[in-house]
C-alpha positions as CSV (number, residue, x, y, z in Angstrom):
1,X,99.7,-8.3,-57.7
2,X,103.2,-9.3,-56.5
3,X,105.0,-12.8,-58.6
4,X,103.1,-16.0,-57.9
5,X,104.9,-19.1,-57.3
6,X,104.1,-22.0,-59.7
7,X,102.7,-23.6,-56.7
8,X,100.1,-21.3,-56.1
9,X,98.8,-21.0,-59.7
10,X,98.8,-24.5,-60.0
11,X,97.1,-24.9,-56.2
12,X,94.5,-22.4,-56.9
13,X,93.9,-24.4,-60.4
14,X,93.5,-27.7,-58.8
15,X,90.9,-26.1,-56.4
16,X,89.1,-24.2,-59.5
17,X,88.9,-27.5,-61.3
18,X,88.1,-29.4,-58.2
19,X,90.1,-32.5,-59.5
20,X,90.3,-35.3,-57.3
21,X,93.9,-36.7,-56.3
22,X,92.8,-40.3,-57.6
23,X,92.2,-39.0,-61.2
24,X,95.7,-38.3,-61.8
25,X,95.7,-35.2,-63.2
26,X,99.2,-34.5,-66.0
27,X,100.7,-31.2,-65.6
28,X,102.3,-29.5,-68.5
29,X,104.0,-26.5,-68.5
30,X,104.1,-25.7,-72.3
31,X,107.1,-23.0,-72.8
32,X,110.4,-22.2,-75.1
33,X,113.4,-24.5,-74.5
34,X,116.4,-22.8,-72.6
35,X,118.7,-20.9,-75.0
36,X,121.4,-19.9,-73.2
37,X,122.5,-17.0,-76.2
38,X,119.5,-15.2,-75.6
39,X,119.6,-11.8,-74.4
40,X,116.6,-9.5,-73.1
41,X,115.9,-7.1,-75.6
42,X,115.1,-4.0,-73.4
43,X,116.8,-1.1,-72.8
44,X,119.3,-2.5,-75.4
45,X,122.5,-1.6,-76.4
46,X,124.4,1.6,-78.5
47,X,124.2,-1.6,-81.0
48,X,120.9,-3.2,-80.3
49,X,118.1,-1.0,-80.0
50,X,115.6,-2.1,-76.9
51,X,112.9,-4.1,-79.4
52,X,109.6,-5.0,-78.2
53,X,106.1,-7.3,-79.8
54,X,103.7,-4.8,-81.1
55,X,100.3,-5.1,-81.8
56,X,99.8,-8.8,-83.1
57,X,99.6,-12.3,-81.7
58,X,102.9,-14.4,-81.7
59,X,103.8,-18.4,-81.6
60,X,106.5,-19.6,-81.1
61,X,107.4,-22.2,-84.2
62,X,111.1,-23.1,-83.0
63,X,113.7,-23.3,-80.5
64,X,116.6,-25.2,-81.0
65,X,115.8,-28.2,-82.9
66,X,112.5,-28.2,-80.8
67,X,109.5,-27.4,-83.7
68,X,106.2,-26.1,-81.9
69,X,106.9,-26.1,-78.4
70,X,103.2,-24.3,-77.9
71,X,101.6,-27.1,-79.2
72,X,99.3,-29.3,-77.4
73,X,99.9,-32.8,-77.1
74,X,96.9,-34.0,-74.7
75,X,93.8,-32.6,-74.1
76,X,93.1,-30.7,-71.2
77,X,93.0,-26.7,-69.7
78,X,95.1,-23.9,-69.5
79,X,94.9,-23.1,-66.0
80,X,97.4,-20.0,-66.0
81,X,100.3,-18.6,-67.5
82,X,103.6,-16.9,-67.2
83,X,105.5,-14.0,-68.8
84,X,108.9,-12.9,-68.5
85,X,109.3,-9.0,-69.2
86,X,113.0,-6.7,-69.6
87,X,113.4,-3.5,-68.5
88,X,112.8,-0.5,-71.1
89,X,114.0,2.8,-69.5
90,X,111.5,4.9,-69.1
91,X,111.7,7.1,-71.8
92,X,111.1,4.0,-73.8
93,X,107.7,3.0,-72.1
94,X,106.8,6.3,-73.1
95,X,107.8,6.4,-76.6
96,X,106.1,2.6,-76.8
97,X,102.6,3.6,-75.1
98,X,102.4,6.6,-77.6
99,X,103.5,4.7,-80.7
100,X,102.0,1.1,-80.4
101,X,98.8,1.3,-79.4
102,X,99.0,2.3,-75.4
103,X,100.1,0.8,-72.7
104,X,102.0,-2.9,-72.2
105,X,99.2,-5.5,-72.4
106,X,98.5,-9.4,-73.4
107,X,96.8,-12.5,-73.3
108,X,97.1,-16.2,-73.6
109,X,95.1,-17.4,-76.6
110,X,94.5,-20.6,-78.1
111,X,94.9,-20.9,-81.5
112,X,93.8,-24.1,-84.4
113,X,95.4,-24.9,-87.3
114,X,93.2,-24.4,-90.6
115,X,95.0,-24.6,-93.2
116,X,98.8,-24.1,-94.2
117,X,99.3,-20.5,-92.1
118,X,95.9,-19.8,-91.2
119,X,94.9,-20.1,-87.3
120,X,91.3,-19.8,-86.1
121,X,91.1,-18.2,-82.5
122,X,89.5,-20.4,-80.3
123,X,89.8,-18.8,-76.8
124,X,91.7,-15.6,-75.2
125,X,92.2,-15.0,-71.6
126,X,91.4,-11.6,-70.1
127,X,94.2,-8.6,-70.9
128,X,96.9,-7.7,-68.4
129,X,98.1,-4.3,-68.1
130,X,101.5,-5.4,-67.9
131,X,103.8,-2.1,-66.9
132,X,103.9,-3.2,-63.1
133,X,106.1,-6.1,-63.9
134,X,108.3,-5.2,-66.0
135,X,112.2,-6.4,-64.9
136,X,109.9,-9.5,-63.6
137,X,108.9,-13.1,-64.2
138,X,105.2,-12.9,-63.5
139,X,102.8,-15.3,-63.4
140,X,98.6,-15.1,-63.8
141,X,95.9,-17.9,-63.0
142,X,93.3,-17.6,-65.1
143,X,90.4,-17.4,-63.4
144,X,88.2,-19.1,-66.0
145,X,90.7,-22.3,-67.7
146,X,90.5,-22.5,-71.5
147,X,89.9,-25.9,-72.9
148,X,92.6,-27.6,-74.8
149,X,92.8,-30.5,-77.8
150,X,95.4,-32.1,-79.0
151,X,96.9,-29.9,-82.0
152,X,96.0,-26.8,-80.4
153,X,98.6,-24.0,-79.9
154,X,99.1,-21.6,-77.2
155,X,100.2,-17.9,-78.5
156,X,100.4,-14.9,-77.1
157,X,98.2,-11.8,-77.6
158,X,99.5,-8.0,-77.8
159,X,96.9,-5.2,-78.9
160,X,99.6,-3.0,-78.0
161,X,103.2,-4.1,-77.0
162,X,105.3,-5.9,-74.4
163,X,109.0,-6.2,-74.0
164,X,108.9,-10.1,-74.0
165,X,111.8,-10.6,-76.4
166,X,115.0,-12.3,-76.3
167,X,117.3,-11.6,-78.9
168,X,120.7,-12.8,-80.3
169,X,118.8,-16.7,-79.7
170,X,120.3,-19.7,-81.7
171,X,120.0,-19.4,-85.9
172,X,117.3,-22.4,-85.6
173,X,114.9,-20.1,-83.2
174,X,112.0,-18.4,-84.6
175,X,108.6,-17.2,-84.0
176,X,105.6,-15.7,-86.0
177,X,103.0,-13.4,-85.9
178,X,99.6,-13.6,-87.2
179,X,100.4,-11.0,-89.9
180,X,100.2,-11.6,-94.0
181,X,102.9,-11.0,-96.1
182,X,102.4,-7.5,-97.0
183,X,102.2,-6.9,-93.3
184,X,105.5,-8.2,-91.7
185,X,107.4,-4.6,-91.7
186,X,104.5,-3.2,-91.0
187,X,104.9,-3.4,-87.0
188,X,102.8,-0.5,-86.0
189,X,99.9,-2.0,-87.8
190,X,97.0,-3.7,-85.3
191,X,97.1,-7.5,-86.5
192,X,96.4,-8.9,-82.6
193,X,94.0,-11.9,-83.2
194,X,91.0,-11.2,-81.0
195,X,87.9,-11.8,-82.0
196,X,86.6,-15.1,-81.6
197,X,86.3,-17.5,-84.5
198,X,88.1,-15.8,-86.5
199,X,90.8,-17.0,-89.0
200,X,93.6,-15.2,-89.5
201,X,97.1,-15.8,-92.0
202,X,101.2,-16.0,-89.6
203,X,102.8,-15.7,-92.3
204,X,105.7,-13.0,-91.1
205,X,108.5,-15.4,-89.3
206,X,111.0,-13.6,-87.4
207,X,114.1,-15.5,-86.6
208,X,117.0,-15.9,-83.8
209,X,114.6,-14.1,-81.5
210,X,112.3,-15.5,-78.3
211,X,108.9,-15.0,-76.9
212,X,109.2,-15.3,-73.2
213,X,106.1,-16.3,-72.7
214,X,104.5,-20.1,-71.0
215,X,101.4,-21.9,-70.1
216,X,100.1,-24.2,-67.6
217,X,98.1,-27.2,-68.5
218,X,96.4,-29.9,-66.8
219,X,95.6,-32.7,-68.7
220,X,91.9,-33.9,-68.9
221,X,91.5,-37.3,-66.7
């Protein structure tokens, strides 16, 4: 599938929805503030080894002095989302698929709070097999929307890996992964939050990097 526009995920959303032009219809695109010291984390550098998300499901917590910029405000659906890979050589793809899992997939996923650090799973879009974009900006309508409520937070799923990082990101920028404490060094360890209803403890925070990840929504009228 080659990139789609905003337009067209947002087109074929409308349609999918079927809502009328009278019901005025709020679109949100929930994403990570611009952080202009960000760097892409893949191939790297002879300083900065090319570092990717492995195996767990990772929100966003802070950009900036933006706190939770995955999390809902109105209710309504996710009606796609976007990703943003780097470039890993390919000796790296190949080390990555063979050490994490398999090959480059994810999914969108709505998380709830519980308690302190524990998120139930509410929803997860189908798994992209994600190799064919890498360098890209791609974008995916979901085929089926996931309902939203207010308080909700969007994350992103990775059973195996992705190189959606940007590193070298302000002091204040941070993200977490639905790991426990024991667990945050523990990156080749499967963590991913999958099954439905489950509840699961993001404890590990990993700051002054990005997850390049966003979501549609539009807003229930």
């Amino acid at each position: 599938m080659s990139r789609r526009t905003l337009s067209v995920v947002l087109a074929l959303a409308l349609v999918a929805l079927a809502i009328p032009a009278a019901a005025y219809a709020v679109i949100t695109t929930l994403s990570n503030p611009r952080d202009s010291t960000a760097t892409e984390s893949c191939p790297g550098t002879a300083a900065t080894a090319c570092t990717v998300v492995s195996r767990t499901t990772a929100m966003q917590v802070k950009v900036g002095d933006t706190a939770t910029p995955f999390k809902v405000t109105a209710a309504g659906r996710i009606v796609g989302w976007e990703i943003t890979l780097s470039s890993p050589t390919a000796a790296q793809i190949k080390y990555f698929d063979a050490n994490e899992g398999g090959t480059s997939q994810a999914a969108i996923t709505v998380i709830r709070q519980v308690k302190g650090l524990d998120y139930k799973l509410e929803y997860e879009s189908p798994l992209i097999h994600l190799q064919p974009y890498f360098g890209q900006t791609a974008d995916f309508p979901l085929a089926s929307s996931l309902a939203v409520k207010p308080g909700d937070v969007i994350a992103l799923t990775v059973p195996t890996w992705v190189p959606a990082l940007e590193l070298q990101a302000g002091r204040k920028a941070a993200w977490r992964a639905s790991r426990n404490k024991t667990q945050c060094t523990s990156v080749g360890v499967e963590t991913a939050q999958t099954v439905p209803g489950s509840v699961l403890q993001y404890y590990c925070i990993y700051r002054t990097a990005l997850v390049d990840y966003s979501a549609i929504e539009i807003s229930t009228p």
